[in-house]
Structure formats: structure tokens, C-alpha cells
N, C-alpha and C positions, 0 to 999 in steps of 0.2 A: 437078824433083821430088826431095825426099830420100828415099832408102832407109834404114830403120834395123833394126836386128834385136836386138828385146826382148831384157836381160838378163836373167838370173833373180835376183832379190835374195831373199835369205834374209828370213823374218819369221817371227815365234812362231805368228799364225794367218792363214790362208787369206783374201784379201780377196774382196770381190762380185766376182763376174765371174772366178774361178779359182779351181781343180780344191779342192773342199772348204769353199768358199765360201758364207757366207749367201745366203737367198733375194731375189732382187728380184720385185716385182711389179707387174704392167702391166697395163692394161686393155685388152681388146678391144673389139670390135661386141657391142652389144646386152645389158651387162650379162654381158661374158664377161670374167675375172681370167686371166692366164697367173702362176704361181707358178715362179720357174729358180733351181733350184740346180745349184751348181757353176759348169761353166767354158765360156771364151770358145764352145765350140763349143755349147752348151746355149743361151745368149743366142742366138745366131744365129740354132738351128732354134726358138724359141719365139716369133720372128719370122715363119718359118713356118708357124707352128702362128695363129698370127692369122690370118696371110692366108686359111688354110686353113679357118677355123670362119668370119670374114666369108662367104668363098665357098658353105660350105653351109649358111649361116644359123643355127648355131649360136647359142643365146640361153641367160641364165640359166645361167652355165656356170662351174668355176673348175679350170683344166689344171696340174697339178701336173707342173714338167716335171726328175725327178728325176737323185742323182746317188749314184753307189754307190763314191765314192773311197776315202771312209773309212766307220764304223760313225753318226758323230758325223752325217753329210750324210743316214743312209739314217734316224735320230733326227728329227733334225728335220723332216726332209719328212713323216712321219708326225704330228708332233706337228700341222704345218702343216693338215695333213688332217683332224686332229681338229677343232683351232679353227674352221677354214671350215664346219665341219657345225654346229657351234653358230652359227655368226654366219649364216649363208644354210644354214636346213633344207631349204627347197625345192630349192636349185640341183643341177645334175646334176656329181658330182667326177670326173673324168678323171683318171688318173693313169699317166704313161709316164717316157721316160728310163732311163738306166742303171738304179737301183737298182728299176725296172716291170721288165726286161727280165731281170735278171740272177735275181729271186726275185717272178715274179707272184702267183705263189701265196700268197705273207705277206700282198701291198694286194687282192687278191681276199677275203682273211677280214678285211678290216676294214668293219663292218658301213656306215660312212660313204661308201664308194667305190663308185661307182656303173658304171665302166668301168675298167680296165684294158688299155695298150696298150702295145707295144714299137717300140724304137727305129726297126725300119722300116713301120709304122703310123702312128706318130705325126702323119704330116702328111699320108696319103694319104688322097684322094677320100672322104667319106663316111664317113671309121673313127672321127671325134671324134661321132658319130650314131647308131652303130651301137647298136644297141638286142639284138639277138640274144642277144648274150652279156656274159658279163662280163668277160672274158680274152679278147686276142688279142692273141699275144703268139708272132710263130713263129721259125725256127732263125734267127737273126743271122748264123751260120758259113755258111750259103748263100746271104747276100746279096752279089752282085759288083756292084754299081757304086752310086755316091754318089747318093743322091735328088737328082729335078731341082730345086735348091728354089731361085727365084729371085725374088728379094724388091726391091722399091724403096726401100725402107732401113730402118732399125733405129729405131723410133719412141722420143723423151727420150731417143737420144742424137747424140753430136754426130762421136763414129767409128765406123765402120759397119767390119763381118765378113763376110768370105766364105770359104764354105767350101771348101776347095781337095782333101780327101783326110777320109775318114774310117776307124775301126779301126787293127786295128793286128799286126802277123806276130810281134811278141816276144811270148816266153812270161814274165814273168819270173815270180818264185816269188811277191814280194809284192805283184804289180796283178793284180786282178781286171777293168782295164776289158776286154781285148781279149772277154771273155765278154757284156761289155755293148754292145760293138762291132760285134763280127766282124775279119776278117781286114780287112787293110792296102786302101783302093783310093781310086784317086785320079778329080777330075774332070776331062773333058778339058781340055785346052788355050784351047780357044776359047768354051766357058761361061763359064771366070773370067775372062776378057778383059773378054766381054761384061756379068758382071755389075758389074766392076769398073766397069768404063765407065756404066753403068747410076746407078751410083753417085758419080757423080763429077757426071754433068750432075744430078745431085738435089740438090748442093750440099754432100757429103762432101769436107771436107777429109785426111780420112788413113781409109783402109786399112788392115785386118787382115788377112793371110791367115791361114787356119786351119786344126788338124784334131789331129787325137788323135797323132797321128805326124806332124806335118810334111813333116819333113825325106825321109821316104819317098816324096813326091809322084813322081809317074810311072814308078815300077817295074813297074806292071802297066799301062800304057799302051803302044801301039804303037810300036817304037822307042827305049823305056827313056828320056824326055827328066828329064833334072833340074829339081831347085827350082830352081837359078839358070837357067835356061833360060829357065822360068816368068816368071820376075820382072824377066829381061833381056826379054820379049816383050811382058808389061805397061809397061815406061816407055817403051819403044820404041810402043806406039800408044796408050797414053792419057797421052799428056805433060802433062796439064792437072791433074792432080791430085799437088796438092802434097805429100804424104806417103805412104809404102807402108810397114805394119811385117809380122814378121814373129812369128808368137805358137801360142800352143797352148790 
């Protein structure tokens, strides 16, 4: 197995699949759209966000899964949301992610939006259905521990993500994510094993791990175990998978 650990290369704009990034879009069950902007970790959970609208039959649907890095990301996901109302009047618009999470209140007054949901919502039981309201969107800072979200792999593509820690403990003056996060928390040990592995007899050749903070993985875990810990415990029991990187 090769271990490699992403560089960061400088570039003028944000590519697909990183923090400011244009939208990609995928189809679900039953005439449902998944819309992700921004980054490695948005792709991942809108992987769960299929699974999760298969599972409660979600139909006629387009999930806007947004991203609040810059001004530019929280732009377009709205403009995204316009056009989808003219092109599908009938369908029902879902809209979560950082930039749902961090200012519900702006995609609740847009006459187009039909739900509103936050980061830890986004994938749970029956929330992408909820009819009730149109805001549900609660404290992210008193969320402790990373959703169970375990997926069988990342559909049109050919390296699959897992997510290993979300949130994040720095305050700094110019990110706004930790507010779209929450505080720093990592998944156990033996989830990412398992999903790794999951992922590997599916036919994934290379591995992402992931998370808004990386490199903070197991600080609030039992025993304070590090990222190399982590990643010495996956080649150690899934030897069969020929690539592991390490990303954000």
C-alpha cells in the first residue's frame, strides 16, 4: 500500500471538490439531484445524504448541499437554487451545509426553498421529509461526536472519502467554518477501519481520509490516539488497498 499525504498547491481559483469550489451534481433515487459545494468533506456526507433519501423514499427532490468558505460559494448556491425552481417548479428544494447552518434564516426567506436543514440534520432519519417546518437547524456547538455515516462508496467516482473527524477547536479571526461545524471530534478508531475496509472490497483503489481539521483526529477520543496511529492501524489490517491519502 502507498501512503501519501496531499500537498497543498497554490491556484488562482478553488477546484470541484475543495473548500470554495464549484458545484458538482448527482443523481439520486427517484428523480432526487444532490447539488455539493465546496469541499472533500461536503462530497462525502452528500453521499450520505443519498443513501439517506433512498432509505426514506425521498422522490422529486433537489438537496442543495452547501458551503460558507467564502461570500462567492454562499452566491452561488443561491443562484443554484434559483435556477432549480425554474427548471423543476414542482420538486421539493432542500437546502443544508455550512452556509444552511451558519445563516438559516437568509435560505428560509427565499421564496424557492422548501426546507432548510443543518449540518447535523442533514442526514438523519426522516429530516430530508420533514414537512413540519421549514427550519431545522440546531446548536452545532453542542454536537459531540461525528455522524454514523457509513456509506458503500462514493457513486462517478473512482476514490472514495472517509470521514475520519469533523469541526474544529481554532478560533481564527478570518474562518467562519468552526460556526458551520462545531468544535473539533473525531470518529472512533474502529469505524474508519471498518469503513475503509468496506471500501476497499467495493473495489476502491485509493482513500481519502477526511475532516475539517484533520490532523486533530483523536484528541477527544479515549487515550488521545494520533493521526499516525490511525493510519499505522489501517495499512496494518487492510493491506489490500493500494493507496491511502491524506486531505481536508
Amino acid at each position: 500500500m502507498t501512503f501519501v499525504v496531499a500537498p497543498s498547491k497554490p491556484r488562482s481559483a478553488p477546484a470541484i471538490g475543495e473548500e470554495g469550489g464549484p458545484a458538482t451534481v448527482s443523481n439520486g433515487p427517484d428523480d432526487v439531484a444532490i447539488v455539493t459545494f465546496g469541499c472533500r468533506l461536503n462530497a462525502y456526507e452528500s453521499e450520505a445524504i443519498r443513501a439517506r433519501a433512498a432509505a426514506d423514499g425521498l422522490s422529486d427532490a433537489v438537496v442543495f448541499n452547501t458551503c460558507a468558505v467564502t461570500n462567492e460559494a454562499v452566491r452561488q448556491a443561491r443562484q443554484a437554487i434559483r435556477k432549480a425552481r425554474r427548471e423543476r417548479p414542482d420538486a421539493r428544494l432542500i437546502v443544508t451545509g455550512c452556509a444552511a447552518q451558519i445563516d438559516p434564516a437568509a435560505f428560509a426567506a427565499m421564496p424557492e426553498v422548501d426546507l432548510v436543514l443543518g449540518n447535523a440534520e442533514k442526514a438523519a432519519p426522516g429530516a430530508l421529509l420533514d414537512t413540519s417546518t421549514r427550519v431545522r437547524v440546531n446548536d452545532i456547538m453542542s454536537i459531540k461526536e461525528t455522524a454514523g455515516h457509513l456509506i458503500a462508496g462514493l457513486k462517478d467516482r473512482a476514490r472514495a472519502y472517509v470521514e475520519v473527524q469533523n469541526g474544529c477547536d481554532h478560533r481564527c479571526t478570518f474562518c467562519i467554518i468552526p460556526y458551520g461545524r462545531g468544535n473539533s471530534r473525531s470518529a472512533p478508531a474502529g469505524e474508519v477501519v471498518d469503513q475503509v475496509r468496506r471500501l476497499s472490497a467495493e473495489g476502491y483503489r485509493e482513500v481519502v481520509l477526511t475532516g475539517v481539521d484533520v490532523t486533530s483526529w483523536g484528541a477527544d477520543l479515549p487515550g488521545q490516539p494520533t493521526l499516525g496511529q490511525l493510519v499505522g492501524r489501517i495499512l496494518r489490517l487492510v493491506p489490500d488497498l493500494p493507496r491511502l491519502r491524506l486531505g481536508s
